[in-house]
MOPAC internal coordinates of N, CA, C and O (Angstrom, degrees):
PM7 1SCF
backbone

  N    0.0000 0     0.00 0     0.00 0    0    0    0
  C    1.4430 1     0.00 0     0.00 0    1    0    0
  C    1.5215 1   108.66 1     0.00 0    2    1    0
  O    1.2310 1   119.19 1   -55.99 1    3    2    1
  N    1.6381 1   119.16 1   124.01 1    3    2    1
  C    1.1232 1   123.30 1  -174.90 1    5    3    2
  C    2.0216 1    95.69 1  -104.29 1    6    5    3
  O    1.2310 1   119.88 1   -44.60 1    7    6    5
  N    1.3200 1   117.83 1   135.40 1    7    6    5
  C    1.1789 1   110.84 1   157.15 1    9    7    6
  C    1.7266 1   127.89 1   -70.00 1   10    9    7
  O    1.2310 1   103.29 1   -61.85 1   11   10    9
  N    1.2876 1   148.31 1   118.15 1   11   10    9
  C    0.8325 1   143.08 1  -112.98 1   13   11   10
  C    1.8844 1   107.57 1  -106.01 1   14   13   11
  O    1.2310 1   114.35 1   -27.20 1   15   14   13
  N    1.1315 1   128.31 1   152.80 1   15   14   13
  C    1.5007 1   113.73 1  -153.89 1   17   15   14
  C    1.4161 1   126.48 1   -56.88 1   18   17   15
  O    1.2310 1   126.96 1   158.32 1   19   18   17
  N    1.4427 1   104.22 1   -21.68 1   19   18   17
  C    1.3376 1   113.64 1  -171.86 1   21   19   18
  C    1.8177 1   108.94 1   -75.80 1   22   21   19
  O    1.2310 1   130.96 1   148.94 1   23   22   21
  N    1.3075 1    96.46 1   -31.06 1   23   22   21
  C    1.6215 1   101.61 1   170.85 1   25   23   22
  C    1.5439 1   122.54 1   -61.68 1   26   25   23
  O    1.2310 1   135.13 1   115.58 1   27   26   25
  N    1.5940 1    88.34 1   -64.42 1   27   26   25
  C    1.7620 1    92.81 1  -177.64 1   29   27   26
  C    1.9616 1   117.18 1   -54.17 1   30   29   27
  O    1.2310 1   126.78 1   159.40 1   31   30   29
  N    1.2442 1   104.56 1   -20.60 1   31   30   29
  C    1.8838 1   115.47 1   158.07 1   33   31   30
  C    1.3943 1   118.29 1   -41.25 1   34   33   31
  O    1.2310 1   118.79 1   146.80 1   35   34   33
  N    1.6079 1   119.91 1   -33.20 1   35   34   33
  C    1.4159 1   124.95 1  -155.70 1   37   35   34
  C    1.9725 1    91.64 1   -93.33 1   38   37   35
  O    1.2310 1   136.10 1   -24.24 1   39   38   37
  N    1.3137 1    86.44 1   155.76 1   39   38   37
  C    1.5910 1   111.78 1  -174.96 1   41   39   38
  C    1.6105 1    87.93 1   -22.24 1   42   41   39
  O    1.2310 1   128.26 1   -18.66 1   43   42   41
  N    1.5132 1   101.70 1   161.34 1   43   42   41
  C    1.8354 1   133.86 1   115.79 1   45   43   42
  C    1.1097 1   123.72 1   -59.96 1   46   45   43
  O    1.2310 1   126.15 1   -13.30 1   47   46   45
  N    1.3445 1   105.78 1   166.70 1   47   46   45
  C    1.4220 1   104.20 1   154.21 1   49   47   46
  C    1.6622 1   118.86 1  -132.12 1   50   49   47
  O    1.2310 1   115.13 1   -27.52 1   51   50   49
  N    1.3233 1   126.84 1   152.48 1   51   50   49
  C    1.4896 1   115.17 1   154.90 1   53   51   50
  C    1.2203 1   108.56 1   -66.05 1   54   53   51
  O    1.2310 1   119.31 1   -44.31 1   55   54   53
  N    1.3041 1   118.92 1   135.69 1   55   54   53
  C    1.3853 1   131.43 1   158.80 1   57   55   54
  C    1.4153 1   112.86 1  -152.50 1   58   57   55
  O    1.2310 1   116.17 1    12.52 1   59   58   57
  N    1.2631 1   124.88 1  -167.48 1   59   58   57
  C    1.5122 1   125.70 1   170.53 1   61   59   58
  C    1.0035 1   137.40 1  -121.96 1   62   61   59
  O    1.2310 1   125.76 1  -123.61 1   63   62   61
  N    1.5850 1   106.54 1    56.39 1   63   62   61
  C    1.3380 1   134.80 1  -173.81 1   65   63   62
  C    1.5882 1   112.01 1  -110.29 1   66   65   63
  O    1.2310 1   122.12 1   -38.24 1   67   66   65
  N    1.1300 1   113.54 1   141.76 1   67   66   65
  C    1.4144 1   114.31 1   179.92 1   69   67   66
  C    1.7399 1    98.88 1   -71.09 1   70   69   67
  O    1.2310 1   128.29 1   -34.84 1   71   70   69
  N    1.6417 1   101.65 1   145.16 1   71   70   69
  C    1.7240 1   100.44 1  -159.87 1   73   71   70
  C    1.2288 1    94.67 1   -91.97 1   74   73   71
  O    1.2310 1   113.67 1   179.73 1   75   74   73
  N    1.9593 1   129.59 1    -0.27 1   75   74   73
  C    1.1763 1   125.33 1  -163.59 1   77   75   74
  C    1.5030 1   103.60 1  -105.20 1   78   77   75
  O    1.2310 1   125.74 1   174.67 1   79   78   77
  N    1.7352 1   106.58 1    -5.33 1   79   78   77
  C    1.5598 1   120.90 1  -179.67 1   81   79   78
  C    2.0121 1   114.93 1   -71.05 1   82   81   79
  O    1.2310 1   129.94 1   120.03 1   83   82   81
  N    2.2965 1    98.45 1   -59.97 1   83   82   81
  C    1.1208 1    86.15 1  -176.18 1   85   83   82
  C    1.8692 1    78.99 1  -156.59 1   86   85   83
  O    1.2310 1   135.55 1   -28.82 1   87   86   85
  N    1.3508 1    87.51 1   151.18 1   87   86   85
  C    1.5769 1   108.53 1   163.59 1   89   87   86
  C    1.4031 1   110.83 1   -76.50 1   90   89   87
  O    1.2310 1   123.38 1   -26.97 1   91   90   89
  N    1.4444 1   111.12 1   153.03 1   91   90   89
  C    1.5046 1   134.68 1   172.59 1   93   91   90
  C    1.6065 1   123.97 1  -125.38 1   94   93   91
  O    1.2310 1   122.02 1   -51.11 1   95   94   93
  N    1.2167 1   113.74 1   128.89 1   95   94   93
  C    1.6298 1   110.44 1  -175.59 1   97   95   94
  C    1.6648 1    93.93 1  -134.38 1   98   97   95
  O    1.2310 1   130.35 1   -67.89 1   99   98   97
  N    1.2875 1    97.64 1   112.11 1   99   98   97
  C    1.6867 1   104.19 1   169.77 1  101   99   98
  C    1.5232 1   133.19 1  -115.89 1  102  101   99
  O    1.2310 1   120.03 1   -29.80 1  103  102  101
  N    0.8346 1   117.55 1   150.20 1  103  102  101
  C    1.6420 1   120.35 1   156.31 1  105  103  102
  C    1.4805 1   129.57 1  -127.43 1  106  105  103
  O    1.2310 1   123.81 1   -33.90 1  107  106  105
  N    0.9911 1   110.30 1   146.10 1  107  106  105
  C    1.1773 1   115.79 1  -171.37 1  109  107  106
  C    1.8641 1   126.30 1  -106.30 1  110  109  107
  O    1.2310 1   109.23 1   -20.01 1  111  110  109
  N    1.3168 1   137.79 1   159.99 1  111  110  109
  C    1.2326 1   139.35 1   159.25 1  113  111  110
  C    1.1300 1   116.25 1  -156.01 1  114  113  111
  O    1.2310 1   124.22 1    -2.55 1  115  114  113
  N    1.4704 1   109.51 1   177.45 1  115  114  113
  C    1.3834 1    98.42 1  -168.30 1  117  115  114
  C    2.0457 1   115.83 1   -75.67 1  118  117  115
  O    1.2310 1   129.35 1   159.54 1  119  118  117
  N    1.0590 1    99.58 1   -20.46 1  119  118  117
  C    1.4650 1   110.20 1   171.18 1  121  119  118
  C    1.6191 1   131.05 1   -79.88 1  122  121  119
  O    1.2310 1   127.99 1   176.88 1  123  122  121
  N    1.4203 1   102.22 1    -3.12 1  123  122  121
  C    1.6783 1   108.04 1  -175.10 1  125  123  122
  C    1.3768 1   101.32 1   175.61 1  126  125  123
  O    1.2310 1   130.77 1    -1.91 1  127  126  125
  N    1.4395 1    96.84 1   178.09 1  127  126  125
  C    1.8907 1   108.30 1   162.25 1  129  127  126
  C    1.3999 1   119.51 1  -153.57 1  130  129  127
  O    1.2310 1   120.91 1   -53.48 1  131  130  129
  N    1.2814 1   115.86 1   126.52 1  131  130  129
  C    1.3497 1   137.56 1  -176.08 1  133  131  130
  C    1.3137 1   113.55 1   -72.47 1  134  133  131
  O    1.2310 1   113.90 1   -50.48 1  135  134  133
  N    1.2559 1   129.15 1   129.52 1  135  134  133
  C    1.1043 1   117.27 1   179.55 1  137  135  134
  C    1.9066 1   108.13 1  -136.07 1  138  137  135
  O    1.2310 1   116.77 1   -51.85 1  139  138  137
  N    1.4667 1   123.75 1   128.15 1  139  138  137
  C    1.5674 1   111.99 1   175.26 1  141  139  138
  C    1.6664 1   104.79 1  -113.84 1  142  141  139
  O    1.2310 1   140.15 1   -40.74 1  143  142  141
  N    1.4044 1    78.51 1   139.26 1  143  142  141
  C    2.1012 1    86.66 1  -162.20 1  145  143  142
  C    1.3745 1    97.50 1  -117.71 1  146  145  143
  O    1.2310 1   119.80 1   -51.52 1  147  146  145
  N    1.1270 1   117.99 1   128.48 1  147  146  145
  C    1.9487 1   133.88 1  -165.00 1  149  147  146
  C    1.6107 1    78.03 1  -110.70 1  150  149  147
  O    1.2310 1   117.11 1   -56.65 1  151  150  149
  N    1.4690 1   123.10 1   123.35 1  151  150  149
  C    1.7345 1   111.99 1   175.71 1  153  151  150
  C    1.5527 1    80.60 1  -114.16 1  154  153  151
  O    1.2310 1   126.80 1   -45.30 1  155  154  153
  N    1.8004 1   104.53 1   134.70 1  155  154  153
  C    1.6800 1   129.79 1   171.81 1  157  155  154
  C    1.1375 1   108.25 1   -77.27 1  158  157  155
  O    1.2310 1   122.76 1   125.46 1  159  158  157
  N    1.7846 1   112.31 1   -54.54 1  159  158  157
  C    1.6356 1   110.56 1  -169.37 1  161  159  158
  C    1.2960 1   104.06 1  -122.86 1  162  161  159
  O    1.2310 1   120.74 1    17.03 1  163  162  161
  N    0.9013 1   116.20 1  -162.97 1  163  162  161
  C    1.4605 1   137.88 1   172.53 1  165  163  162
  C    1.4147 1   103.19 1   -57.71 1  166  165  163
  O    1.2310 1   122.79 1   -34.72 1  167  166  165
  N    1.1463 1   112.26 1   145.28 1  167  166  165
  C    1.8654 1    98.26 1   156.91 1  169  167  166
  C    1.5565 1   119.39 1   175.06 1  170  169  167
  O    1.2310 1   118.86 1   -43.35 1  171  170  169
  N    1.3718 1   119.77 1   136.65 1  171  170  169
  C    1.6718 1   119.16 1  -166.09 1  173  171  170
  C    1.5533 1   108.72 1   -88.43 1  174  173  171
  O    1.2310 1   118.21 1   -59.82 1  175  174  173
  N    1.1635 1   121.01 1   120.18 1  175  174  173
  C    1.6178 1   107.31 1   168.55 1  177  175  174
  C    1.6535 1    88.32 1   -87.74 1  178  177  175
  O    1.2310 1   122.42 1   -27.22 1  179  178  177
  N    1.8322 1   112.97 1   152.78 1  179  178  177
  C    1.0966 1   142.59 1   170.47 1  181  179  178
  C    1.9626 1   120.50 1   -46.57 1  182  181  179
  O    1.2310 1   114.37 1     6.89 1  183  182  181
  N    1.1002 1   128.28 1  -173.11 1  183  182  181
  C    1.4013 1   120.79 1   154.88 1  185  183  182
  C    1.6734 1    98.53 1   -95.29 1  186  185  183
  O    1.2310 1   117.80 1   -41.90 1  187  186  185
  N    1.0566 1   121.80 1   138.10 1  187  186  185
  C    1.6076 1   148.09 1   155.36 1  189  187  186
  C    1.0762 1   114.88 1  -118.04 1  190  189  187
  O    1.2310 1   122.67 1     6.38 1  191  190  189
  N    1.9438 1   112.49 1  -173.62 1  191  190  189
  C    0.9120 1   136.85 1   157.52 1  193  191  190
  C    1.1937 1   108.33 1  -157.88 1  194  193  191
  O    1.2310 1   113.40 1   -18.96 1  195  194  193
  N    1.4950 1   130.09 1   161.04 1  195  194  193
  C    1.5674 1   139.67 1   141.13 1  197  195  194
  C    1.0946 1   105.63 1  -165.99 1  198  197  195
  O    1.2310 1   116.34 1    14.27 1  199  198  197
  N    1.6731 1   124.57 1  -165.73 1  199  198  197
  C    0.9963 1   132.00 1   171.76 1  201  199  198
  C    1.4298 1   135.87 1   -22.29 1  202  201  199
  O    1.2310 1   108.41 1    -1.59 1  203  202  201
  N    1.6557 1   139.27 1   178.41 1  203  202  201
  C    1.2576 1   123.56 1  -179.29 1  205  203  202
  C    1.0551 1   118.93 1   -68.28 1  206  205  203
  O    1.2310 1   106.00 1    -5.50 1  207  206  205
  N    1.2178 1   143.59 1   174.50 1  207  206  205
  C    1.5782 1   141.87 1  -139.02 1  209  207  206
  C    1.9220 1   107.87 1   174.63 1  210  209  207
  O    1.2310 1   125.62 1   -60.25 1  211  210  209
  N    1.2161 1   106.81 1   119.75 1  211  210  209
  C    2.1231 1   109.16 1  -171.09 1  213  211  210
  C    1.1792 1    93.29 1  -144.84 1  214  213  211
  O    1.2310 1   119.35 1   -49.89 1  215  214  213
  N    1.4159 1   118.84 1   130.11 1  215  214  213
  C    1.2393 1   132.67 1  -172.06 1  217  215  214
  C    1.8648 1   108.38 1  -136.35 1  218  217  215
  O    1.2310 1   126.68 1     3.20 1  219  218  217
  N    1.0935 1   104.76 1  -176.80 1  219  218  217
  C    1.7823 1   111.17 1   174.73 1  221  219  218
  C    1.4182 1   105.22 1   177.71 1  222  221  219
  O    1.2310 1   116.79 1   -23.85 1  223  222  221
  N    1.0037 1   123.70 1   156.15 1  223  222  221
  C    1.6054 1   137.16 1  -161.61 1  225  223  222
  C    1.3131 1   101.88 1  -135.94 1  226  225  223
  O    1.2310 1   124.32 1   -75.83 1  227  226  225
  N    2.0624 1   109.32 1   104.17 1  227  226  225
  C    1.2261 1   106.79 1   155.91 1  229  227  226
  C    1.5164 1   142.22 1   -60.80 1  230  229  227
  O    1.2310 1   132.34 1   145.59 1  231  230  229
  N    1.6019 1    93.76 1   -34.41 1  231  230  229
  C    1.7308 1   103.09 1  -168.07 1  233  231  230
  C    1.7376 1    94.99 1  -149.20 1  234  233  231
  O    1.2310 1   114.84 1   -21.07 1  235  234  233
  N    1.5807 1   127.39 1   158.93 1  235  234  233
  C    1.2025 1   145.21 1   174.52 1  237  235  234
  C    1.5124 1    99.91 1    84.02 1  238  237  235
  O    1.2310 1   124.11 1    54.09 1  239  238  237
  N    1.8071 1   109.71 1  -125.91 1  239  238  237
  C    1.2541 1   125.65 1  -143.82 1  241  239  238
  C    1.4167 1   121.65 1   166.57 1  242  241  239
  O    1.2310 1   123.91 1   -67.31 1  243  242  241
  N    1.4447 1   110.10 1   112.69 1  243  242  241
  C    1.3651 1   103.41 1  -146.27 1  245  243  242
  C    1.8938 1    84.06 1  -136.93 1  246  245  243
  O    1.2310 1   122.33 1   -50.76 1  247  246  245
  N    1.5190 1   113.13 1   129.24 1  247  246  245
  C    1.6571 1   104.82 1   155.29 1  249  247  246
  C    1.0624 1   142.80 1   -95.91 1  250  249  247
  O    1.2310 1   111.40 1   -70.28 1  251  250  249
  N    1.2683 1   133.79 1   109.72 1  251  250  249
  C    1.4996 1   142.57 1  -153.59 1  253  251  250
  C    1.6872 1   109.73 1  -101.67 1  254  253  251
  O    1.2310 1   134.74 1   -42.25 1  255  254  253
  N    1.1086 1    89.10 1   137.75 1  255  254  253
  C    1.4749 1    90.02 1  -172.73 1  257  255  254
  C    1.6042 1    98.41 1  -133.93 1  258  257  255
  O    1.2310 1   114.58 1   -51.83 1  259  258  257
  N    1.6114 1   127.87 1   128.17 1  259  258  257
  C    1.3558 1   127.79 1  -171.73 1  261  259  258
  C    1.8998 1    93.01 1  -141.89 1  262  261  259
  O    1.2310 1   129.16 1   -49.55 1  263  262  261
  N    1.2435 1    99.95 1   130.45 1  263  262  261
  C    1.5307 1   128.44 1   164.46 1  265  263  262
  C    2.0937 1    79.55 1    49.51 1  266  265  263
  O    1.2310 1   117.54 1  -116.09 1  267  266  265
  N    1.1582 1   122.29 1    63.91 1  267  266  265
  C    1.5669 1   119.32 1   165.24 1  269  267  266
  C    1.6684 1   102.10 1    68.30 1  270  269  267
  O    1.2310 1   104.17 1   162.92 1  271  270  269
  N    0.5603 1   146.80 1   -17.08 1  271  270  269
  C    1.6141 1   143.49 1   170.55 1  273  271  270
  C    1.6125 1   109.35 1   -90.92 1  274  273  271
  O    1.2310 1   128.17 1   -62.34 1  275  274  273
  N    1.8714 1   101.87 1   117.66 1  275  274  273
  C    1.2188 1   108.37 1  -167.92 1  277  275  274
  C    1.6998 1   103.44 1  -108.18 1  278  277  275
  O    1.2310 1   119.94 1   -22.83 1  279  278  277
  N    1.1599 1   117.71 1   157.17 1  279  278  277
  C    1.6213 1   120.85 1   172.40 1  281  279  278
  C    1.5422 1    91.03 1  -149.19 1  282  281  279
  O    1.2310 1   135.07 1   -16.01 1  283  282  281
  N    1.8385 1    88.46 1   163.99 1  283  282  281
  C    0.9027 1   114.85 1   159.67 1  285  283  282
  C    1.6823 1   127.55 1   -89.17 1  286  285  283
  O    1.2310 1   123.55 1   -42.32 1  287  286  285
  N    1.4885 1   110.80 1   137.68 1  287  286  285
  C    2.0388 1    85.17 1  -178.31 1  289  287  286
  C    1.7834 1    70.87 1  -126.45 1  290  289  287
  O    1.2310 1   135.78 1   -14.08 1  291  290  289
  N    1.7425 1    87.05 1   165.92 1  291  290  289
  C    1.6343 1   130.54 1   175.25 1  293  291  290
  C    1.5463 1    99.39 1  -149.08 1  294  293  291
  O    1.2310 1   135.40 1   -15.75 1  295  294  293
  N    1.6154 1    87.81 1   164.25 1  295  294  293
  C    1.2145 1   109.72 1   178.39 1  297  295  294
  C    1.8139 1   118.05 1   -29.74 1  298  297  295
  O    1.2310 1   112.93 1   -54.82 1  299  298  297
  N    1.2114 1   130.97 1   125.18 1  299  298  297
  C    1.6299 1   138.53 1  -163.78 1  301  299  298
  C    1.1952 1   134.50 1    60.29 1  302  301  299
  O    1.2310 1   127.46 1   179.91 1  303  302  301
  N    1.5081 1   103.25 1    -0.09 1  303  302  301
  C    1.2230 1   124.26 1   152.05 1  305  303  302
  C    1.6131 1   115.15 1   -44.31 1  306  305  303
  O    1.2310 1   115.75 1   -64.68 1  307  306  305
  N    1.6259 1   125.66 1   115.32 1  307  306  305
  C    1.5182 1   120.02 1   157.07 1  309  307  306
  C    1.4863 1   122.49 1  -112.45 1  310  309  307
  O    1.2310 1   118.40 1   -14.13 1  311  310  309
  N    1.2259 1   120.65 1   165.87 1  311  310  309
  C    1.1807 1   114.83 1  -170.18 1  313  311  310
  C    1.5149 1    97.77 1  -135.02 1  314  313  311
  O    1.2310 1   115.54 1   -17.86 1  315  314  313
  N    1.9022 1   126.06 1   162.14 1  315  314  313
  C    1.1894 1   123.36 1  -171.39 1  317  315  314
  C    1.8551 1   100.22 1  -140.18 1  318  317  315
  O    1.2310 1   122.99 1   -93.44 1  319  318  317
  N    0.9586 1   111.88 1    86.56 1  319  318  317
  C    1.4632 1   109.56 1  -171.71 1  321  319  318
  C    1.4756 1   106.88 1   -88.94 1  322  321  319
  O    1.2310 1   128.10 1   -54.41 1  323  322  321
  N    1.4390 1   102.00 1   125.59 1  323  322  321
  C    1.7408 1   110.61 1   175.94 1  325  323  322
  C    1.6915 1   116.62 1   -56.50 1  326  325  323
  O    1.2310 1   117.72 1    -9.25 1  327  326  325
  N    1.2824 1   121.94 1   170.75 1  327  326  325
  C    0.8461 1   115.75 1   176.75 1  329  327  326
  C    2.0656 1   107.53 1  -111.75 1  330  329  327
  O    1.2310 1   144.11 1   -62.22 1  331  330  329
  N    1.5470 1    70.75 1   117.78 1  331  330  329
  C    1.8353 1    99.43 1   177.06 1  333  331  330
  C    1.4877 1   106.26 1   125.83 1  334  333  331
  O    1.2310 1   118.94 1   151.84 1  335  334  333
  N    1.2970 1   119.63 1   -28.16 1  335  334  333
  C    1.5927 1   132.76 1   172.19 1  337  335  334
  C    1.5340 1   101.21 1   -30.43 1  338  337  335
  O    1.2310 1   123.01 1   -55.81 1  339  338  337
  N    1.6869 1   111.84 1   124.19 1  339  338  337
  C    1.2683 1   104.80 1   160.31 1  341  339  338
  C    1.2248 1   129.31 1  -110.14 1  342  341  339
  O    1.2310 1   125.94 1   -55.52 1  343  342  341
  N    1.3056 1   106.20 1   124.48 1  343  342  341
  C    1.8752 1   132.10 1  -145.29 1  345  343  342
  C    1.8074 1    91.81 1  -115.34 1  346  345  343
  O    1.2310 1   133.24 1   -34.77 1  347  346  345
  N    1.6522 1    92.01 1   145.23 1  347  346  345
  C    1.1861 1    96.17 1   168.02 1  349  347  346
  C    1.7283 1    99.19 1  -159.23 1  350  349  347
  O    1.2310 1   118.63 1   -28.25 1  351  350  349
  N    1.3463 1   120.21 1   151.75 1  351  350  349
  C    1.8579 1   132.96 1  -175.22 1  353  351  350
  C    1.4179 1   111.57 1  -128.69 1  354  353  351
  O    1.2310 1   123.45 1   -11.55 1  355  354  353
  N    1.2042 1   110.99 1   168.45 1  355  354  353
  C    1.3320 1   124.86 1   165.02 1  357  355  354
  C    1.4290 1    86.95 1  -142.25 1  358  357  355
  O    1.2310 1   121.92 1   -39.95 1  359  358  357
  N    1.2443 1   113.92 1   140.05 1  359  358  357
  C    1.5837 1   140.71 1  -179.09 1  361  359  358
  C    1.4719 1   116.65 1  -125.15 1  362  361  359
  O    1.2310 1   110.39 1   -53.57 1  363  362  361
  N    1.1152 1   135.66 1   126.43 1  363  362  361
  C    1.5908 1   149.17 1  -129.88 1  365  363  362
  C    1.4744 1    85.01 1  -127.40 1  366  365  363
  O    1.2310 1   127.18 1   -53.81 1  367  366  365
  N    1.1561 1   103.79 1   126.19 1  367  366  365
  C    1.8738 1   118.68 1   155.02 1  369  367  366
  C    1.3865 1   122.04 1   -25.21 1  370  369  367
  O    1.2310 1   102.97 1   -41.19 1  371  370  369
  N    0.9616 1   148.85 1   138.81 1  371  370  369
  C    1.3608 1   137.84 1  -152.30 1  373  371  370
  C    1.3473 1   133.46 1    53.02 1  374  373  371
  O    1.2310 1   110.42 1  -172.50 1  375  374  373
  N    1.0261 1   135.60 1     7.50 1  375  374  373
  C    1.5995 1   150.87 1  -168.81 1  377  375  374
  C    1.4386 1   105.23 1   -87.39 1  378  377  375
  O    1.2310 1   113.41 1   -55.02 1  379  378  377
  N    1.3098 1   130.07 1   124.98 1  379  378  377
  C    1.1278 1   123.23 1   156.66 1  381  379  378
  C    1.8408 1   120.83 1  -124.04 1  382  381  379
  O    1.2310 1   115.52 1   -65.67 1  383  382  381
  N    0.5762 1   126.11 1   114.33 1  383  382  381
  C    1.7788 1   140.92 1   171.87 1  385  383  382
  C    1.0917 1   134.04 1  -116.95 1  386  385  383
  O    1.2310 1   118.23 1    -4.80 1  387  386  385
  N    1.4714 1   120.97 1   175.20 1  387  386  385
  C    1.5348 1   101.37 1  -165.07 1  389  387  386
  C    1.9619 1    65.49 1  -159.51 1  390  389  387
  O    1.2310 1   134.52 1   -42.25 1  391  390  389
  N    1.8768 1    89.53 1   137.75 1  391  390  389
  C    1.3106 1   139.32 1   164.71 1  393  391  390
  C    1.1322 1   115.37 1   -74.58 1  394  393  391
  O    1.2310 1   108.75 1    -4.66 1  395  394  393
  N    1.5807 1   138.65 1   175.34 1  395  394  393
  C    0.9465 1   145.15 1   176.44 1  397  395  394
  C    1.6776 1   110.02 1  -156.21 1  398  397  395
  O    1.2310 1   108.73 1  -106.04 1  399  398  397
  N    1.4147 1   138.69 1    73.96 1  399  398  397
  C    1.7135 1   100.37 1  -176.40 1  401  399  398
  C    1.3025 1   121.28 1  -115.71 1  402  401  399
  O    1.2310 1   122.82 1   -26.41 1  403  402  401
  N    1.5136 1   112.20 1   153.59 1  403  402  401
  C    1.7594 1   124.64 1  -164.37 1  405  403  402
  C    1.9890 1    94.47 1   -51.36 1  406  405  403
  O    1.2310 1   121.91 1   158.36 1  407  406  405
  N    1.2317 1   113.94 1   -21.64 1  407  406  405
  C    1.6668 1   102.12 1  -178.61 1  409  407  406
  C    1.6263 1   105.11 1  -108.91 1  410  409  407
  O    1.2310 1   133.49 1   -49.63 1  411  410  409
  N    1.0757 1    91.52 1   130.37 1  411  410  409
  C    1.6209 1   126.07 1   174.90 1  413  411  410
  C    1.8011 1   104.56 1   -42.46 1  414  413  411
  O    1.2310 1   137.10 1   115.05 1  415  414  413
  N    1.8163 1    84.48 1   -64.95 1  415  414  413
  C    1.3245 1   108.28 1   168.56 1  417  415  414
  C    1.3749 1   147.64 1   -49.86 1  418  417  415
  O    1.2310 1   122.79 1   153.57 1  419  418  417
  N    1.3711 1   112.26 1   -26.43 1  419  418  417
  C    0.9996 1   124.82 1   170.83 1  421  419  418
  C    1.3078 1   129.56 1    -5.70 1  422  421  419
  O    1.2310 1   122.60 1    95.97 1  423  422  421
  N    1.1940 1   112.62 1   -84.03 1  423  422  421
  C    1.8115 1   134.86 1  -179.62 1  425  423  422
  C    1.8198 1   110.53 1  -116.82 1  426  425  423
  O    1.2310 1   109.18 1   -65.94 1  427  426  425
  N    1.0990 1   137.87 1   114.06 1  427  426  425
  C    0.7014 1   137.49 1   133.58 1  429  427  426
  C    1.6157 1   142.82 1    12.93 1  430  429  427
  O    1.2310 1   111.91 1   -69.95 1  431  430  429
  N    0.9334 1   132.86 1   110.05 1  431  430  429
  C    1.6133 1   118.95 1  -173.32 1  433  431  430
  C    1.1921 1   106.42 1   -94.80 1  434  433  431
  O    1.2310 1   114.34 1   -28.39 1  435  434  433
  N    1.4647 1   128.33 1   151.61 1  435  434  433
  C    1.4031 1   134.75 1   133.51 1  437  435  434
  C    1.1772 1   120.47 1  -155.50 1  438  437  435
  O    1.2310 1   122.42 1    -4.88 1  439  438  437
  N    2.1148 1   112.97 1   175.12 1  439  438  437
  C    1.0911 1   115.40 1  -158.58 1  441  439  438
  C    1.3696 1   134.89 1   -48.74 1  442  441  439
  O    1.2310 1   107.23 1   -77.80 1  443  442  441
  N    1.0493 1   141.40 1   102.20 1  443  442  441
  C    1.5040 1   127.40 1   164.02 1  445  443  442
  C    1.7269 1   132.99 1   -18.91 1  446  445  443
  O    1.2310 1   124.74 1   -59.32 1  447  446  445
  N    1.1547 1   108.51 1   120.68 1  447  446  445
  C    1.5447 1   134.78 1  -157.32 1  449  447  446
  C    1.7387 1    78.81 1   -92.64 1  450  449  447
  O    1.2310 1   135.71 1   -38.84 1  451  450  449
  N    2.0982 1    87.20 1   141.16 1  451  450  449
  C    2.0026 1    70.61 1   155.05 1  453  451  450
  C    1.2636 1   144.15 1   -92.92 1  454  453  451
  O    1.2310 1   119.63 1   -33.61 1  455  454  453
  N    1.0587 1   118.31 1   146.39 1  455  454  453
  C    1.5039 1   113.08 1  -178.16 1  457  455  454
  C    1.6263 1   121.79 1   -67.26 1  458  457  455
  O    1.2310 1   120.10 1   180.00 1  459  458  457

């Protein structure tokens, strides 16, 4: 599954992810921010928390772990993370999904580098 050109056009983001790990395509409003994440390699996000957080998994396999309870997700798999829940993943090479979070703010945007 390729995300389609008009998508991969939309912002970056700063975050603190290695940029050689996974791409980011976001949008923004004033009520949230979308985010679609193409994961390259392997890679662990940390335990966190913030605000509410809705996700779904088009393609791969990603393990989510929220307030100590771990699953597995696949493809149509969604997830609904509370806000303050501390969540943490490992995201598998090939994975692509798309985020959702209650803050606008979250991450930062900027221009897209070329691919």
């Amino acid at each position: 599954m390729t995300f389609p050109d008009f998508m991969r056009a939309f912002p970056a983001l700063d975050v603190p992810f290695p940029e050689d790990s996974v791409r980011m395509y976001a949008l923004r409003s004033d009520s949230g921010l979308a985010v679609y994440f193409d994961v390259l390699k392997d890679m662990a996000v940390p335990p966190h928390s913030h605000k509410g957080q809705w996700g779904a998994l088009f393609q791969g396999e990603i393990e989510l772990t929220v307030d100590g309870v771990t699953r597995i997700c696949r493809p149509g798999d969604t997830w609904d993370i509370p806000a303050g829940a501390v969540h943490s993943a490992v995201l598998k090479a090939g994975s692509k999904l798309m985020d959702v979070f209650e803050e606008p703010d979250r991450y930062p945007l900027r221009p897209r580098a070329s691919e």
